[in-house]
Short mmCIF file of the C-alpha atoms (twelve columns), coordinates in Angstrom:
data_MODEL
# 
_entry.id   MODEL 
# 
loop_
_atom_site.group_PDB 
_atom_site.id 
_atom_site.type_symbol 
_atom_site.label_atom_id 
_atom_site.label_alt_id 
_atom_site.label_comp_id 
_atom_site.label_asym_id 
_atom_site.label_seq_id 
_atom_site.Cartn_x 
_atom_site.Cartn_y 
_atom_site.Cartn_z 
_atom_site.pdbx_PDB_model_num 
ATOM 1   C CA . UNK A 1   3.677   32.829  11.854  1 
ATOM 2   C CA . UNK A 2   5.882   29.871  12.200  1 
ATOM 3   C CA . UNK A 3   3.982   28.658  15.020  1 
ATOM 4   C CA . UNK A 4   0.845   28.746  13.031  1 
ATOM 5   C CA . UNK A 5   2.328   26.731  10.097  1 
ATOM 6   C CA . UNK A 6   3.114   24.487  12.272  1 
ATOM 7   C CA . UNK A 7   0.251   23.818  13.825  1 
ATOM 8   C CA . UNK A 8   -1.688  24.146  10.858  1 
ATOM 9   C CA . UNK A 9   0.968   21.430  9.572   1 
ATOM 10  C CA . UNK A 10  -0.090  19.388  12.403  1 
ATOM 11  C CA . UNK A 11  -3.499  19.496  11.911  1 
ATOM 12  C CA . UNK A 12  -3.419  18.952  8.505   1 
ATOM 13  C CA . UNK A 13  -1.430  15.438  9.252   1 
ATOM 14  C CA . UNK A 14  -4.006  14.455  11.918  1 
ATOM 15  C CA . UNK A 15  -7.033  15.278  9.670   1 
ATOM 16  C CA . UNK A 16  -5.190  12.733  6.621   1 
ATOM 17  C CA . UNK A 17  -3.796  10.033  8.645   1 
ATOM 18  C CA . UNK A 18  -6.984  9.469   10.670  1 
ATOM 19  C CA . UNK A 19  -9.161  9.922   7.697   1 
ATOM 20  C CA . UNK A 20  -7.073  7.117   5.763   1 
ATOM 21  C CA . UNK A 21  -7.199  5.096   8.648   1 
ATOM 22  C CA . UNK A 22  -10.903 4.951   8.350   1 
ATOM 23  C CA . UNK A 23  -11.123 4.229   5.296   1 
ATOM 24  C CA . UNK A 24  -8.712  0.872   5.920   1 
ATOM 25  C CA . UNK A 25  -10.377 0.317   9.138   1 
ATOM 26  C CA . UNK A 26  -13.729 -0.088  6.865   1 
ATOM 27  C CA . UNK A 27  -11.660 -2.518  4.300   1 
ATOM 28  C CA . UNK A 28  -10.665 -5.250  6.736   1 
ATOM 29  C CA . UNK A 29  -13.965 -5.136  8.663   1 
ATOM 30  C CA . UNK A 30  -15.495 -5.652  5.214   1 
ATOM 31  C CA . UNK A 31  -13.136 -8.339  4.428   1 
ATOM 32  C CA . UNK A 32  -13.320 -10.163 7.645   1 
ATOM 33  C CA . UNK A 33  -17.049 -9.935  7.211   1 
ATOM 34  C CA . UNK A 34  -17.453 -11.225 4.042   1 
ATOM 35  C CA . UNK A 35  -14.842 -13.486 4.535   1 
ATOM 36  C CA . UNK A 36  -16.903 -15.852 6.883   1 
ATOM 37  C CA . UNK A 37  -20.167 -14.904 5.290   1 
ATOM 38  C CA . UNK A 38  -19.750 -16.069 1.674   1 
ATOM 39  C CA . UNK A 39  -16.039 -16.792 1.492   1 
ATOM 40  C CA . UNK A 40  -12.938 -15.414 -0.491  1 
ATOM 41  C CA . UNK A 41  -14.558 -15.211 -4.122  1 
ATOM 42  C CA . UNK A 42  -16.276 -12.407 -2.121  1 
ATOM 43  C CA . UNK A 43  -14.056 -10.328 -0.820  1 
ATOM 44  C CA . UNK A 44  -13.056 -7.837  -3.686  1 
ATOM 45  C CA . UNK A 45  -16.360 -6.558  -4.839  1 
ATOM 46  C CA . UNK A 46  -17.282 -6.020  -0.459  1 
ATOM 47  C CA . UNK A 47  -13.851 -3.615  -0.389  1 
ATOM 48  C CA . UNK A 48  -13.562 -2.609  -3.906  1 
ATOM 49  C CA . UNK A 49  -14.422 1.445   -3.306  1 
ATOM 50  C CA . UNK A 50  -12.966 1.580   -0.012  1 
ATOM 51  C CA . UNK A 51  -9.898  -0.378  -1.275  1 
ATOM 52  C CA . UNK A 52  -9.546  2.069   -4.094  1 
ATOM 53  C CA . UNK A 53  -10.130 5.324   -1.854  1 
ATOM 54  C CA . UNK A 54  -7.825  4.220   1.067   1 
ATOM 55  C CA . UNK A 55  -4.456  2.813   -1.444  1 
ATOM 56  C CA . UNK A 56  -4.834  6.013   -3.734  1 
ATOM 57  C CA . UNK A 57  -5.047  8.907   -0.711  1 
ATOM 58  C CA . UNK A 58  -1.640  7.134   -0.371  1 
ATOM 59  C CA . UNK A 59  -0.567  9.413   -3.468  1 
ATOM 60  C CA . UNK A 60  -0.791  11.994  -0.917  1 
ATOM 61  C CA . UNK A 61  2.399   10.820  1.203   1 
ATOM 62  C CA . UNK A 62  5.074   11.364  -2.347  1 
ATOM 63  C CA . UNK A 63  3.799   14.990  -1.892  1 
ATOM 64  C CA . UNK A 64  4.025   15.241  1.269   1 
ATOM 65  C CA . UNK A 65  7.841   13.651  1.317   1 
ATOM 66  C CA . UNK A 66  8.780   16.197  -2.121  1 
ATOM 67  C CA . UNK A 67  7.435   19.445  -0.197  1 
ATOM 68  C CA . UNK A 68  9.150   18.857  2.872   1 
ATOM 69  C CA . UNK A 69  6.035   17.792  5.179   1 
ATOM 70  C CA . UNK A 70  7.260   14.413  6.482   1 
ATOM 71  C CA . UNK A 71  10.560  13.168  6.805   1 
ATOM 72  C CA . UNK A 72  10.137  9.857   5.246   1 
ATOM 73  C CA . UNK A 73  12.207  9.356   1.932   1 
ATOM 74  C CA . UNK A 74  10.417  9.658   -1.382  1 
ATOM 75  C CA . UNK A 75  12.807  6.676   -2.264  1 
ATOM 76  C CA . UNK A 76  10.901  4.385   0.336   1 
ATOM 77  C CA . UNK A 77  7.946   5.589   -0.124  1 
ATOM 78  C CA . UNK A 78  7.633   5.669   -3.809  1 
ATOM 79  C CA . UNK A 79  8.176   1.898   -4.998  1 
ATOM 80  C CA . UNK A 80  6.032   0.432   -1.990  1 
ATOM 81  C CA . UNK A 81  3.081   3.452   -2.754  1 
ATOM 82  C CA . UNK A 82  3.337   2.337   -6.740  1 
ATOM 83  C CA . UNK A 83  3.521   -1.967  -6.377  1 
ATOM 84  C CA . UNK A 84  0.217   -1.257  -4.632  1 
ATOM 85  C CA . UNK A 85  -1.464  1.128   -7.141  1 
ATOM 86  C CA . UNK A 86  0.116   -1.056  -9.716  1 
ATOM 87  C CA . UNK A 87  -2.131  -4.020  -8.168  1 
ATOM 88  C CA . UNK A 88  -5.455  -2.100  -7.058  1 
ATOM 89  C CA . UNK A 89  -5.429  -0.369  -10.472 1 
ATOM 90  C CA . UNK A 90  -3.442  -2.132  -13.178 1 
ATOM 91  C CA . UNK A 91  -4.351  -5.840  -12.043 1 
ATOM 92  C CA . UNK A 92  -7.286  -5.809  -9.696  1 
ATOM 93  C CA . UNK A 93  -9.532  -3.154  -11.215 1 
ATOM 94  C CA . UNK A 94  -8.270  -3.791  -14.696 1 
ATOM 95  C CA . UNK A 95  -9.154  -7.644  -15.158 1 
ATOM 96  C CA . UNK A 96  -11.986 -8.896  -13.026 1 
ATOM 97  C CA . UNK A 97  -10.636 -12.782 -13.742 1 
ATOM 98  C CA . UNK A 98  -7.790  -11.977 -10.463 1 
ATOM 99  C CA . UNK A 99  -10.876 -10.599 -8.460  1 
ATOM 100 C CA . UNK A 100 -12.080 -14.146 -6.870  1 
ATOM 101 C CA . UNK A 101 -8.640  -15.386 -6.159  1 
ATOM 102 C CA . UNK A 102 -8.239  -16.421 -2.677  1 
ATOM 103 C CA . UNK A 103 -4.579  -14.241 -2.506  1 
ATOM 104 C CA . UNK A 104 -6.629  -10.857 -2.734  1 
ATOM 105 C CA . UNK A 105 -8.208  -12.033 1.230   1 
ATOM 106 C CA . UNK A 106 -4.913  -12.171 2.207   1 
ATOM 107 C CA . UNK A 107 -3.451  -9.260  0.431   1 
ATOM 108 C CA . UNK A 108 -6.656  -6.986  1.850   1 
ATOM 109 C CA . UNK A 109 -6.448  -8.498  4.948   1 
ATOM 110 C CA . UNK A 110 -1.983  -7.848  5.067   1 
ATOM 111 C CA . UNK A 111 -2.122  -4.817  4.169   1 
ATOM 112 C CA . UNK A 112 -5.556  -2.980  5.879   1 
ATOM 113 C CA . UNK A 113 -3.753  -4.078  9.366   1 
ATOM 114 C CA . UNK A 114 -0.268  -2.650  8.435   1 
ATOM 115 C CA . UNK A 115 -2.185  0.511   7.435   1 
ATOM 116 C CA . UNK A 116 -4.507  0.534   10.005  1 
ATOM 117 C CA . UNK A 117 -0.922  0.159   12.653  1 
ATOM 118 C CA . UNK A 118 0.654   2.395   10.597  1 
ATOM 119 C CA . UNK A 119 -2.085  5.572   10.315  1 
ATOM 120 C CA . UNK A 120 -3.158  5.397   13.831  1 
ATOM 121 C CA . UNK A 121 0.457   5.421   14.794  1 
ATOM 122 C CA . UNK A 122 1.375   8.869   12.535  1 
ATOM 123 C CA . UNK A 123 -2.541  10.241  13.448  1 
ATOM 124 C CA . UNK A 124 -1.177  10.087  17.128  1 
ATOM 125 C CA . UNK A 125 2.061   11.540  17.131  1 
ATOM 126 C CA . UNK A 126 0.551   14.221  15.078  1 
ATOM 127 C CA . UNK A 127 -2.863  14.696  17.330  1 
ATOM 128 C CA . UNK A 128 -0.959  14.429  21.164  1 
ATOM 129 C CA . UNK A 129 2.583   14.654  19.985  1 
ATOM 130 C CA . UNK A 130 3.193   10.967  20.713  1 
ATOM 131 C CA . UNK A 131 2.092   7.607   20.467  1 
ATOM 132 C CA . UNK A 132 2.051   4.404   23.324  1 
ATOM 133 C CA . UNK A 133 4.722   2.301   23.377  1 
ATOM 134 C CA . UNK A 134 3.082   -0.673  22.212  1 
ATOM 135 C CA . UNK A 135 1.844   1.158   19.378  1 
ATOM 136 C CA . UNK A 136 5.557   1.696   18.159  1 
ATOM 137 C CA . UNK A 137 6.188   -1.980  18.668  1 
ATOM 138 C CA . UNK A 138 3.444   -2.943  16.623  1 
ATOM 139 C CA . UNK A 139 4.437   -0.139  13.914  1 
ATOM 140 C CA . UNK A 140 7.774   -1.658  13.628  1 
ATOM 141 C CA . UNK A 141 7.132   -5.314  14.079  1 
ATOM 142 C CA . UNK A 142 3.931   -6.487  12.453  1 
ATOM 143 C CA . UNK A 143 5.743   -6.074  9.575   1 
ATOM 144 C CA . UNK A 144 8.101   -9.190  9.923   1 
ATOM 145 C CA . UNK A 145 4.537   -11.370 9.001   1 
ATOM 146 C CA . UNK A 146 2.879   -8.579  6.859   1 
ATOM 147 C CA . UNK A 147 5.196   -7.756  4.741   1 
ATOM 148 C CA . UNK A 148 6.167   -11.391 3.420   1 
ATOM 149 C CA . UNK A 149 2.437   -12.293 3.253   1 
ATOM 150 C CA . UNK A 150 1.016   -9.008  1.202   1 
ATOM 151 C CA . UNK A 151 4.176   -8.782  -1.329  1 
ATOM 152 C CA . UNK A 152 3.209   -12.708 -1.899  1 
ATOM 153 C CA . UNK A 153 0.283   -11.828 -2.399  1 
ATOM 154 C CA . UNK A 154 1.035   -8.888  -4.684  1 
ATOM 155 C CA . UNK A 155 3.095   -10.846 -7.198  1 
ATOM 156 C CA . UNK A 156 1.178   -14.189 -6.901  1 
ATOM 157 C CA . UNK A 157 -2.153  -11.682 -8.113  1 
ATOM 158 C CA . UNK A 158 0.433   -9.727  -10.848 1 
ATOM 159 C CA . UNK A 159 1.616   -13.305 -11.986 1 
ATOM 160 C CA . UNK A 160 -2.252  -15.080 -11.859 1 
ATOM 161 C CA . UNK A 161 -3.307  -11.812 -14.629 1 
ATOM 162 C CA . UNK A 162 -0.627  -12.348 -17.114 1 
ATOM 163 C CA . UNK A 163 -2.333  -14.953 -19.201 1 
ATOM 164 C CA . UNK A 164 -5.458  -12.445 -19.301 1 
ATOM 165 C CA . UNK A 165 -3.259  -9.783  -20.017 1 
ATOM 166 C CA . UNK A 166 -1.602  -11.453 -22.698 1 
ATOM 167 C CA . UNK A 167 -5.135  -11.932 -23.804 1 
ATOM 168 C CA . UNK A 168 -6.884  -8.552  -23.840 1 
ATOM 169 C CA . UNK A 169 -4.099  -6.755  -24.813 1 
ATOM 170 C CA . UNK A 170 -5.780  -4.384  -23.067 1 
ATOM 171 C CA . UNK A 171 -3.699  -1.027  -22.334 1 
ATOM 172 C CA . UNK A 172 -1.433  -2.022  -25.489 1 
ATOM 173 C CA . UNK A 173 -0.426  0.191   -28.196 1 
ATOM 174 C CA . UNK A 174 0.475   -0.645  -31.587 1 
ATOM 175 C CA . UNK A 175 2.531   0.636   -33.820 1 
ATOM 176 C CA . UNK A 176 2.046   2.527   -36.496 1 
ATOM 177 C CA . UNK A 177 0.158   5.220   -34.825 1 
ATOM 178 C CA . UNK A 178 1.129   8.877   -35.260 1 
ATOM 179 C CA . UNK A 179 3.282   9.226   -32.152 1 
ATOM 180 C CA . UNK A 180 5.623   6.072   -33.378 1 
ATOM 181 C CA . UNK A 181 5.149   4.422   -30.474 1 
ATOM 182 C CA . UNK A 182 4.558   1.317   -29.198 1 
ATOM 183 C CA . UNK A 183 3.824   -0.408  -25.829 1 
ATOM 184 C CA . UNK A 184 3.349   -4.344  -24.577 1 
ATOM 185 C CA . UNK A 185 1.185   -4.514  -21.245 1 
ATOM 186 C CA . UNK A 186 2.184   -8.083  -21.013 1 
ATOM 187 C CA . UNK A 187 5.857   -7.050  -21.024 1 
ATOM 188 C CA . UNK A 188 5.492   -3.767  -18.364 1 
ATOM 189 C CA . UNK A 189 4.012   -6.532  -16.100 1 
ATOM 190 C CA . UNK A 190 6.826   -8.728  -16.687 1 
ATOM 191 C CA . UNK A 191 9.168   -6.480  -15.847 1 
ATOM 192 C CA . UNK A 192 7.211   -5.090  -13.422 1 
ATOM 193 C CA . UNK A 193 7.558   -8.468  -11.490 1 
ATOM 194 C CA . UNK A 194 11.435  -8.308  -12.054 1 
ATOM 195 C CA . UNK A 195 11.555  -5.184  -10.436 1 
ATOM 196 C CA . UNK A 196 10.234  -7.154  -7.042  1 
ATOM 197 C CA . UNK A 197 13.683  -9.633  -7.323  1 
ATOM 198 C CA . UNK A 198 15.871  -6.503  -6.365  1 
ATOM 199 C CA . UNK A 199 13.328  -4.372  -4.775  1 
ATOM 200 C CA . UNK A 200 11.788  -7.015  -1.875  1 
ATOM 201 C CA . UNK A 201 15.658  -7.360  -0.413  1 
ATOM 202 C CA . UNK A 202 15.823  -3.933  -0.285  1 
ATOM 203 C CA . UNK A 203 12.507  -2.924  1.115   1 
ATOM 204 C CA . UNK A 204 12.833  -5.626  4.286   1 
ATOM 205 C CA . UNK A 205 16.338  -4.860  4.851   1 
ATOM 206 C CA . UNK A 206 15.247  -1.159  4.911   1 
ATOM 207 C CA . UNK A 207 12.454  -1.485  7.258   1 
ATOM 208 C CA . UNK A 208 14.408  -4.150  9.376   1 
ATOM 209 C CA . UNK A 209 16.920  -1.087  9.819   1 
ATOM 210 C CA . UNK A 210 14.424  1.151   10.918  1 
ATOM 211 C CA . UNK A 211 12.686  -1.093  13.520  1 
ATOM 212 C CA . UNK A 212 16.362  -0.980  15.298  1 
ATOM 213 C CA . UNK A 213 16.458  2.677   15.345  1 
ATOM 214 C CA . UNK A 214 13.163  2.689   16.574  1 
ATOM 215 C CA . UNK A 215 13.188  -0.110  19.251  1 
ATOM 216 C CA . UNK A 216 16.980  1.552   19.777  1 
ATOM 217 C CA . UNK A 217 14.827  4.733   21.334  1 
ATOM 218 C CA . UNK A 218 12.056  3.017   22.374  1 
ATOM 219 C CA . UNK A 219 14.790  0.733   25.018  1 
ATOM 220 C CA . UNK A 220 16.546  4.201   26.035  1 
ATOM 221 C CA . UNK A 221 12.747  6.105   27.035  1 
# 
């Protein structure tokens, strides 16, 4: 029985990663595309569904780190999973004013190849019990350009909405209202961009430690 969890654990892994891969492989082929064809006002409504699709299936990885399925911590995963739902959802899909701004190219473009690197890499290891050498490098170094250029990209978009946000007052709550409760969209994305200050250090620092580990093993194989 345990050998049949296992590999049904396996398959199960294989089946997501290479089916999320897809769906980024499809976003920066779009994006490239459209790119060159009619240039970055473009770009968002060409990825929009697959965009949406591929950065929420990543929901799926807080499960799988709370039920014991991968070993990754829910405290890495977590913050870098919900800055990027905060700006496909809360920024991109909720004001269309951010949508022609020539930072979502590069923020498609920065993170469809991490994921792309990233999926193929876990879809491997999971499908043939390993993955290439190179494929590890590029897992654990791409980063050192990606991750600078999409979390620029992420608060210059979270920063370029506040004035419409302001605006709109859309998502707001006012009080009185029978729950006695009140809430400032304008203010959660404030403070949302605080939360980058601390959390960038921490997230590069983090994944700086595990590209030594990795390269560590990767130098003694």
């Amino acid at each position: 029985m345990a050998g049949l969890g296992s590999s049904l654990k396996r398959l199960y892994l294989s089946v997501y990663n290479w089916a999320v891969f897809a769906g980024w492989a499809q976003v920066l082929y779009l994006a490239l595309k459209t790119l060159m064809e009619s240039g970055h006002v473009a770009v968002y409504d060409a990825v929009e569904r697959p965009l949406q699709l591929a950065q929420t299936a990543a929901v799926m990885e807080i499960l799988h780190g709370l039920v014991g399925l991968v070993r990754s911590p829910v405290s890495a995963t977590l913050p870098q999973i919900g800055s990027r739902l905060y700006v496909t959802w809360a920024v991109l899909w909720s004001f269309p004013e951010t949508r022609t701004h020539f930072l979502v190219s590069s923020l498609v473009i920065s993170w469809s190849i991490t994921e792309i690197i990233r999926y193929s890499f876990f879809g491997l290891r999971e499908a043939v019990g390993f993955a290439p050498s190179w494929l590890l490098w590029l897992r654990y170094s791409t980063f050192l350009i990606l991750y600078p250029t999409g979390i620029t990209s992420e608060v210059g978009l979270i920063y370029t909405a506040l004035p419409y946000i302001k605006a709109s007052e859309k998502y707001c709550i006012r009080m009185p209202n029978k729950w006695n409760f009140s809430f400032d969209n304008f203010y959660a994305a404030i403070l949302t961009l605080g939360i980058y200050v601390p959390g960038i250090p921490h997230m590069y620092t983090y994944m700086l430690g595990q590209r030594k580990k990795a390269l560590a093993r990767l130098k003694r194989e």
